[in-house]
C-alpha positions in Angstrom: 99.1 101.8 82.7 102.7 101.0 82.3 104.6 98.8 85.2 107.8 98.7 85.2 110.0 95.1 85.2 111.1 96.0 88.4 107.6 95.9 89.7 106.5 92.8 88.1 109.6 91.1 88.4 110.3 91.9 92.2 112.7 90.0 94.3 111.2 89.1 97.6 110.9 86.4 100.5 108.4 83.4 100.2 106.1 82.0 99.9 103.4 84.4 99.2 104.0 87.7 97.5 100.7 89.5 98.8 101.0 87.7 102.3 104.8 88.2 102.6 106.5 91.1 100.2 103.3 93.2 100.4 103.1 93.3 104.5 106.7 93.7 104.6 106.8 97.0 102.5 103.9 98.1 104.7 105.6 97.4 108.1 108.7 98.4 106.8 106.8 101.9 106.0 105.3 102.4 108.7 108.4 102.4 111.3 109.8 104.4 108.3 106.7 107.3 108.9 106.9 106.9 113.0 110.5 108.9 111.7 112.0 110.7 115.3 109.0 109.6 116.9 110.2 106.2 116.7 111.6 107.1 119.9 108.8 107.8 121.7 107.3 104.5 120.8 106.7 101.7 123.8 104.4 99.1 122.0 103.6 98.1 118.1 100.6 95.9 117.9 99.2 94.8 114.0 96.2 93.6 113.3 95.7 91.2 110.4 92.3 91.6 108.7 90.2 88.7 106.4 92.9 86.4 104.2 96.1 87.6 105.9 94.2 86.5 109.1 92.9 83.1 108.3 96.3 81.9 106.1 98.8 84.6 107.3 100.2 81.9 109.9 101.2 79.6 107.3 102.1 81.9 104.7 104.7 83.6 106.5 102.6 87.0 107.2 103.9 87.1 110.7 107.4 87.0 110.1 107.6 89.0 107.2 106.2 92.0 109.0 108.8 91.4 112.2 111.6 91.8 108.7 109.8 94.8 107.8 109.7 96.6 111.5 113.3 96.1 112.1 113.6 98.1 109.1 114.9 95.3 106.4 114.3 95.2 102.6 113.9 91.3 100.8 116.1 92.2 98.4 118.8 93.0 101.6 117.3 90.2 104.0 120.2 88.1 105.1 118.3 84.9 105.6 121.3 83.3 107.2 120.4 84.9 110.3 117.9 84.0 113.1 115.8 87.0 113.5 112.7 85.2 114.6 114.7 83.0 117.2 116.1 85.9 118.3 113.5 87.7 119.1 111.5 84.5 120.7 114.1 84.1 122.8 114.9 88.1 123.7 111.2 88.6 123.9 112.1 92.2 121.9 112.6 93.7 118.3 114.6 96.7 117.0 112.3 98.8 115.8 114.3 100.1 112.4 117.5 99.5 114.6 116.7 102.2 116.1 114.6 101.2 119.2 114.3 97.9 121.0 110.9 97.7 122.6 109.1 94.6 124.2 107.4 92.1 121.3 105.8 88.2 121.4 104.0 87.2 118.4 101.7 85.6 120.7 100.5 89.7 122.1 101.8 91.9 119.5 99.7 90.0 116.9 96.1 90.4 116.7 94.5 88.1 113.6 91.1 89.0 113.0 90.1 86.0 111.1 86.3 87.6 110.9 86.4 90.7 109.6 86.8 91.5 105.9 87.8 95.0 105.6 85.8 96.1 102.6 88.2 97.6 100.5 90.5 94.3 99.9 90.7 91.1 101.5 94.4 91.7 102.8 93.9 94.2 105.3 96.4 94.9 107.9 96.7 97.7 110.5 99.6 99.1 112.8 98.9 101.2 116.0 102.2 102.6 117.7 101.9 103.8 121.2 103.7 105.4 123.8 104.3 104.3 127.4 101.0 105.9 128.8 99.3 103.8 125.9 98.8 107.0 123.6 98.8 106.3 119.9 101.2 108.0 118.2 100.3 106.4 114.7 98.3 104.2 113.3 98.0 103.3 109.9 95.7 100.9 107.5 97.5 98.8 104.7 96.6 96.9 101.7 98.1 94.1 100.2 96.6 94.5 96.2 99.1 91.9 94.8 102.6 90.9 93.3 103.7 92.6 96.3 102.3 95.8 95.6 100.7 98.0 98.7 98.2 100.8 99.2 97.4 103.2 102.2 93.9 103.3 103.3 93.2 106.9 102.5 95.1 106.2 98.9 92.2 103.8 98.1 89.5 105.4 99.3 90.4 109.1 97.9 91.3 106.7 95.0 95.1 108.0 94.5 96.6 106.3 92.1 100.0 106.5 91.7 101.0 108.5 88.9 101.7 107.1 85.6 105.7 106.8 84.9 107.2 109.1 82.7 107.5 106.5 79.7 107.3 107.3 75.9 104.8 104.4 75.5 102.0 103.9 77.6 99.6 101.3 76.9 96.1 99.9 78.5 95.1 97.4 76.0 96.4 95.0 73.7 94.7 96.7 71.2 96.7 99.7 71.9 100.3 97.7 72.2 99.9 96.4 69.0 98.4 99.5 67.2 102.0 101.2 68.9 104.1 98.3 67.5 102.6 98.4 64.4 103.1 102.4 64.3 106.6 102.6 65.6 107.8 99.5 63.9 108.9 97.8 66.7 108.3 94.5 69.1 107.1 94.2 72.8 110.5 93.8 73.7 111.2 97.2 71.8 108.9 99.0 73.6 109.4 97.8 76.8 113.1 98.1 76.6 112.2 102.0 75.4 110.2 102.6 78.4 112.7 100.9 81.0 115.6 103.0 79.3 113.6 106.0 80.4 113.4 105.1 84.2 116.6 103.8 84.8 120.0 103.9 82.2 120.1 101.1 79.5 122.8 99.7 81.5 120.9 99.0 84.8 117.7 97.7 82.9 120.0 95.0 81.4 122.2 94.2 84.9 118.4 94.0 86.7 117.4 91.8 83.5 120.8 89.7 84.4 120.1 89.9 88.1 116.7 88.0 88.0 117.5 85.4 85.7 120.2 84.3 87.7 117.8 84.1 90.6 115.5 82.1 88.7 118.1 79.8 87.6 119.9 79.5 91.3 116.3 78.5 92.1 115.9 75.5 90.0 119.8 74.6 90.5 118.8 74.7 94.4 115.4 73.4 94.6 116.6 70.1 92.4 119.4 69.2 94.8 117.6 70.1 98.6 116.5 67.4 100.1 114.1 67.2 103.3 110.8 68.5 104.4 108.9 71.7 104.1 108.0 73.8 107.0 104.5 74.0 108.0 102.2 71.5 109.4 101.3 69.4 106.2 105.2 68.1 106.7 104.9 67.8 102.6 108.3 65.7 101.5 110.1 68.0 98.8 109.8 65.7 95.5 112.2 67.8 93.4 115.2 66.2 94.4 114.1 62.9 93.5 112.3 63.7 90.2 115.9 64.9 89.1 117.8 61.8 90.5 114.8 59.6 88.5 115.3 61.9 85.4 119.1 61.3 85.4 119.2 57.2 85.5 116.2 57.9 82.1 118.8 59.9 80.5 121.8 58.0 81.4 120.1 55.0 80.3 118.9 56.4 77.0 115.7 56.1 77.4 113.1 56.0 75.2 110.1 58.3 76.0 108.2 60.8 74.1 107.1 62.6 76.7 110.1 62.9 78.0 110.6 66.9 77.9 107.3 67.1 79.7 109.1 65.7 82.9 111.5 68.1 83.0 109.3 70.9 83.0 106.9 69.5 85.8 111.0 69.2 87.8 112.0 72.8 87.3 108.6 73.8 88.5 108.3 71.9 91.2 112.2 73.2 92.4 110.9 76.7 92.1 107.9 76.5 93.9 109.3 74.3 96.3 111.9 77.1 96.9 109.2 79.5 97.5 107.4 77.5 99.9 110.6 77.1 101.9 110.7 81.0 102.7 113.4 81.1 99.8 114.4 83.8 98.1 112.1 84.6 94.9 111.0 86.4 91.9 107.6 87.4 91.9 106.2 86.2 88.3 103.8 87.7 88.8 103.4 86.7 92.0 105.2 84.0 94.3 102.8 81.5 94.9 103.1 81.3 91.0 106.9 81.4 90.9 108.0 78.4 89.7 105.9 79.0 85.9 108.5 81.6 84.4 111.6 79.7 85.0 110.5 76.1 84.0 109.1 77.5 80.5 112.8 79.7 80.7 114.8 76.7 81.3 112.5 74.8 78.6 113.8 77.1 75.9 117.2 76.8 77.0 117.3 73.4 77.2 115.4 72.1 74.6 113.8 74.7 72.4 116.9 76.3 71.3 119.8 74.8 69.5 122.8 75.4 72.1 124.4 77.2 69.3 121.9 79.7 68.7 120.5 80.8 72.8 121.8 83.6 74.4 120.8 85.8 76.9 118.8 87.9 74.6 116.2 85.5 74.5 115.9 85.5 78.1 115.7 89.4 77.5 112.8 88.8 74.8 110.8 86.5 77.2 111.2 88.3 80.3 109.9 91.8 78.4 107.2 90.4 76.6 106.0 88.4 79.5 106.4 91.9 81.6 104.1 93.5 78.7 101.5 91.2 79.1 101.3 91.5 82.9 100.8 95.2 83.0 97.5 94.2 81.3 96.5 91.9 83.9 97.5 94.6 86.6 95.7 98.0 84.8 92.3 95.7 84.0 92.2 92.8 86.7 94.2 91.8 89.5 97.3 89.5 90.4 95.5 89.0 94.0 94.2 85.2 94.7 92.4 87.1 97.5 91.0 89.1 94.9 90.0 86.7 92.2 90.9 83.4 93.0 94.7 81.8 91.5 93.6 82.5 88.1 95.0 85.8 89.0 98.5 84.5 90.1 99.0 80.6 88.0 96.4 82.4 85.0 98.5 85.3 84.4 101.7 83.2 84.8 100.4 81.0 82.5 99.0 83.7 80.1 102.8 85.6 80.5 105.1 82.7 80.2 103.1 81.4 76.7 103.1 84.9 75.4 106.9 85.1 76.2 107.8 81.7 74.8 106.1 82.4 71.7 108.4 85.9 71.5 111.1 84.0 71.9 110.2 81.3 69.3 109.9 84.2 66.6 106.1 84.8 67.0 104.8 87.4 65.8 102.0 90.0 67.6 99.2 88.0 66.6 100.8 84.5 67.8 102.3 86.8 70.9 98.1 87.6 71.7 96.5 84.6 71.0 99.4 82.5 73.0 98.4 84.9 75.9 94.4 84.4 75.8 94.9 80.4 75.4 97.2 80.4 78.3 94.6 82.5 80.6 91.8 81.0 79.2 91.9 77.3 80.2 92.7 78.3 84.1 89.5 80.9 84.4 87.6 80.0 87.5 90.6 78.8 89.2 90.0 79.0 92.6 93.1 79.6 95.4 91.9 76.8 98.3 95.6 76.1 99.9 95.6 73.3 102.8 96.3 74.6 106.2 97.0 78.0 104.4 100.1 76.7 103.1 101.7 77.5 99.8 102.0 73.6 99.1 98.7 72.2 98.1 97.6 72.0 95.1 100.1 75.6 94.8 103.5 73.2 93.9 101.8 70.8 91.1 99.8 73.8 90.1 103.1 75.5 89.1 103.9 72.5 87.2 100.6 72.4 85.1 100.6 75.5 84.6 103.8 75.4 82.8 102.9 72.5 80.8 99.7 74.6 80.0 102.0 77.1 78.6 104.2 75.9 76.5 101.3 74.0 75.1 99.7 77.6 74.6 102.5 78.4 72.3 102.4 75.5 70.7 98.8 75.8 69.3 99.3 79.4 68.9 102.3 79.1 67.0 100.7 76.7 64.8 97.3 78.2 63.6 96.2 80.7 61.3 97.0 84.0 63.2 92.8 83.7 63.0 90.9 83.9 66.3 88.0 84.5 68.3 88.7 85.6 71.0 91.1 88.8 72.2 93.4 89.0 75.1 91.4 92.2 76.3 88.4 90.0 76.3 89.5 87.2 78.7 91.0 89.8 81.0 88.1 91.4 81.8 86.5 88.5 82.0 89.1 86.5 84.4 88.3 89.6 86.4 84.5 89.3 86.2 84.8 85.8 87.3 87.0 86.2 89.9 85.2 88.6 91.5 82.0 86.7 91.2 83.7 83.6 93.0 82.6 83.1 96.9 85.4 84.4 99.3 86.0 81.1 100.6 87.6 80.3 97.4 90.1 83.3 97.3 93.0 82.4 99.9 91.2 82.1 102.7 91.6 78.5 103.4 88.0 78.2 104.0 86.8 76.3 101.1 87.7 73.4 98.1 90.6 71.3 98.9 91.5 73.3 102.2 88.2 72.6 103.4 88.1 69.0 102.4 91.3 67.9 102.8 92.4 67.1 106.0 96.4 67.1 106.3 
């Protein structure tokens, strides 16, 4: 099934797409359905089910659902403003702005850190009453993933959205190429095609433009803010001093092969630091692996491309091929580190960055596929064990391999035959096989591998 760019690439609040973006849209939702009724309403309380229970604290679940009752948007979240202090102090949130009823996160919150509701491991649930403590609604959410939700009853009466009205629809890389090859045309072609069907030429290109420049702003800030991240690991942001060390090399002229290498790791590391600051971010395909996209983008800008020769269309090019790949991932596996482990959110990075790159350095479909298997292919089995249920460790040098990982994907794609073993339809389904095979303690719950060892 075709995704659109606006889907994959989604602008949202940090630092976790499935534990902040998704339970924002649900909260945000629900209010929206309460509708007049919002009126009658004298008490909200949400229940957080299996990984949004045990890691929603420190990945900002909490707060991203108060955004999302008072009726905000990330996209339109103002983040200069102190909502949360507000309503610690005021003991109260605006329901929508359109009702102020009593709130604490300490009584409105209920995190049910033992139960695993069986049809995905972010579960949530919102029960509105009224002042005699009658429910007026009550609805069951889903986070699936890149900040994508789904009602109860739409999972288990299996709707599925339906399928946007786009001249190319693909399920398989089989299929996108045998439509390339038909039509004559690139990835980039027939993504462009599709998006020029949902929204005008003009506001696929301006969205295009609009999430670059996010990406860029993130690096720009995350190299040059100093201090410490929130949460109780009290992690030291290295960014800003892996920039001030790069600078003296380069002012120095020195002499280091490996040099390029060290750039990528910084850009990264901005990026997720960003993210793990509550910043706001462009899921890629997800935020906890944010930081991938931009440090292979700024690669190419920087040093793949003669300054003579890049323009924006080879961010267009990358971003669009990258986008292709994704909806793969999406229609045959998941994007969920609750749901297979952070081979579903640093793997398909990886996978989408290398398959973009190698787009960009005048690949062609073969190079494109194989670039995309490599990249997935050496992070299977990944599992998603963040300390303290942070979006810190190992999720911030993570970004930064996985980067390295693809551009390196590129590289040896780029360089063979155009001969090779194994498809990209054949390590998705089995990323998605192994995923679900992993134990749950592995898959964002903070219950297992370095979160469980680790002791920050």
């Amino acid at each position: 099934m075709y995704y659109s760019l606006s889907e994959i690439f989604a602008i949202g609040i940090g630092p976790s797409s499935s534990h902040t973006v998704g339970p924002m849209k649900a909260a945000k939702r629900f209010v929206d359905n309460l509708a007049e009724q919002i009126n009658r309403v004298s008490d909200i309380k949400v229940y957080l089910y299996g990984s949004l229970a045990l890691t929603g604290v420190g990945h900002g679940t909490l707060n991203a659902i108060v955004y999302g009752l008072m009726g905000y948007e990330a996209d339109k979240l103002d983040l200069t403003q102190n909502y949360i202090e507000q309503i610690n102090k005021t003991k109260s949130i605006n329901l929508r702005q359109a009702k102020i009823i009593a709130f604490s996160f300490d009584d409105n919150f209920i995190l049910e850190k033992q139960t695993f509701l069986k049809e995905h491991p972010n579960g949530m649930k919102f029960v509105a009453t009224d002042p005699q403590g009658k429910t007026i609604l009550e609805e069951t959410y889903f986070s699936v993933g890149g900040g994508s939700i789904a009602r109860i009853d739409e999972i288990e009466n299996k709707i599925e959205r339906a399928p946007l009205n786009v001249p190319f629809q693909f399920s398989s890389f089989a299929e996108l190429r045998q439509i390339c090859e038909k039509m004559n045309m690139s990835i980039r072609d027939i993504v462009l095609a599709n998006e020029n069907t949902i929204y005008s030429s003009a506001d696929t290109k301006a969205y295009i433009q609009k999430i670059v420049r996010i990406m860029q702003e993130n690096i720009d800030k995350g190299i040059t803010t100093e201090g410490t991240l929130p949460g109780s690991i009290r992690l030291l942001r290295r960014a800003p001093g892996m920039h001030q060390s790069l600078q003296k090399r380069f002012e120095n002229n020195f002499d280091d092969a490996l040099y390029i290498i060290d750039w990528v790791n910084l850009w990264a590391f901005a990026v997720a630091e960003e993210n793990a600051a509550g910043g706001k971010i462009v899921t890629a395909p997800t935020m906890g692996s944010a930081g991938i996209m931009p440090a292979v983008m700024r690669y190419y800008q920087r040093f793949a491309h003669k300054k003579a020769y890049y323009d924006e269309e080879a961010d267009i090019t990358f971003l669009t091929t990258a986008a292709a790949i994704c909806c793969l991932y999406r229609s045959n596996a998941s994007i969920s580190g609750a749901e297979v482990g952070c081979q579903g959110e640093v793997g398909v990075a990886c996978s989408m960055a290398a398959a973009g790159l190698t787009a960009v350095m005048g690949g062609n479909i073969n190079q494109i596929e194989n670039a995309a298997e490599i990249g997935m292919e050496h992070n299977l089995g990944l599992t998603c064990d963040p300390i303290n249920g942070l979006v810190q460790i190992p999720c911030i040098e993570r970004n930064a391999m996985a980067a390295i990982k693809a551009v390196n994907a590129s590289r040896l794609a780029m360089r063979g035959s155009g001969q090779y073993k194994v498809s990209l339809d054949s390590i998705i389904k089995t990323m998605y096989e192994t995923g679900l095979s992993l134990q749950s303690d592995y898959k964002e719950t903070s219950l297992g591998g370095l979160a469980k060892n680790v002791i920050c």
